[in-house]
C-alpha atoms as one frame of an Amber mdcrd trajectory, in Angstrom:
protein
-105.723 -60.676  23.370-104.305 -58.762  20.750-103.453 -55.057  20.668-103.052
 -52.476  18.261-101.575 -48.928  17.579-104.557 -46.664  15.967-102.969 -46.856
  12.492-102.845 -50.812  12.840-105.943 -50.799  14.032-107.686 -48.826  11.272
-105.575 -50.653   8.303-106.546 -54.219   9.406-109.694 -53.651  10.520-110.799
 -50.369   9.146-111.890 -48.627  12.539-109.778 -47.955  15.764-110.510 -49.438
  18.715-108.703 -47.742  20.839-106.708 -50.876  22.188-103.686 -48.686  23.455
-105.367 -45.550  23.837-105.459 -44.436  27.470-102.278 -45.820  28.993-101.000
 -41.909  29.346-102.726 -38.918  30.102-103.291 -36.127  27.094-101.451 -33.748
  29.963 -98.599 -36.124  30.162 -98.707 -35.409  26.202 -98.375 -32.082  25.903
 -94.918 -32.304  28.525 -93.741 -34.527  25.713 -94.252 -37.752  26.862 -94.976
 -41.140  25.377 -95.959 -44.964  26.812 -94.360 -47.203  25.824 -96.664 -50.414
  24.327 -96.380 -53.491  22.207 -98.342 -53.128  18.944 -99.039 -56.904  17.654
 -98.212 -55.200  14.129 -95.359 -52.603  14.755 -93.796 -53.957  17.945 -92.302
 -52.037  20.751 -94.001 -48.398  20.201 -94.447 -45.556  22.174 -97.883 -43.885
  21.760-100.176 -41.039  22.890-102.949 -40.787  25.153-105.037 -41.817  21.820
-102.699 -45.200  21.177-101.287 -43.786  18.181 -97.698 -44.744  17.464 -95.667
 -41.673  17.993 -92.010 -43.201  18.053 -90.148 -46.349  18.404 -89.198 -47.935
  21.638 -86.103 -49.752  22.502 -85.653 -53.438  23.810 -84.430 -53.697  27.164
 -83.307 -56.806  28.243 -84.245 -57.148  32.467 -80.255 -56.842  33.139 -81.179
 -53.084  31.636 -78.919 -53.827  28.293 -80.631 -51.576  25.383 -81.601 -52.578
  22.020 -80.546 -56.580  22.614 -82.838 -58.481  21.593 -80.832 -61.266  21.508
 -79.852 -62.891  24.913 -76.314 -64.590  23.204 -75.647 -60.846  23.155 -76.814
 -59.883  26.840 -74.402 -57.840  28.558 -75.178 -59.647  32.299 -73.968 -57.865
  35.367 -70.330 -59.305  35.708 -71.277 -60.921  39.445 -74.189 -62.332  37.861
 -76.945 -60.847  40.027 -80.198 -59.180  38.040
């Protein structure tokens, strides 16, 4: 199934349903936090306790490389071990 940020949600189909709402707590919030989440429209997102899109979030590969999304461009662990 499909999920969507709150904006995405309320542009395509004109009310939210709260698809990524939940996934942090409102206390978690107010320290500054953010989940991260995969909007089917924006992408990698981090969002609030109410799944709205509050920043951007990184790729990271599972070798831990950042913002590769490409795997010709992976920068594997030189004894080749995860």
């Amino acid at each position: 199934m499909a999920d969507y940020c709150k904006t995405c949600s309320e542009f395509i189909f004109g009310e939210d349903y709260h698809d990524l709402a939940g996934l942090i707590k409102p206390s978690e919030v107010e320290k500054g936090w953010g989940q991260p989440a995969l909007c089917e429209c924006c992408g990698p997102i981090i969002v609030n306790h109410e799944g709205q899109r509050i920043g951007n979030a990184e790729m990271v590969c599972y070798h831990g490389c950042v913002g590769k999304s490409d795997q010709n461009n992976c920068q594997k662990p030189d004894d080749g071990e995860l």
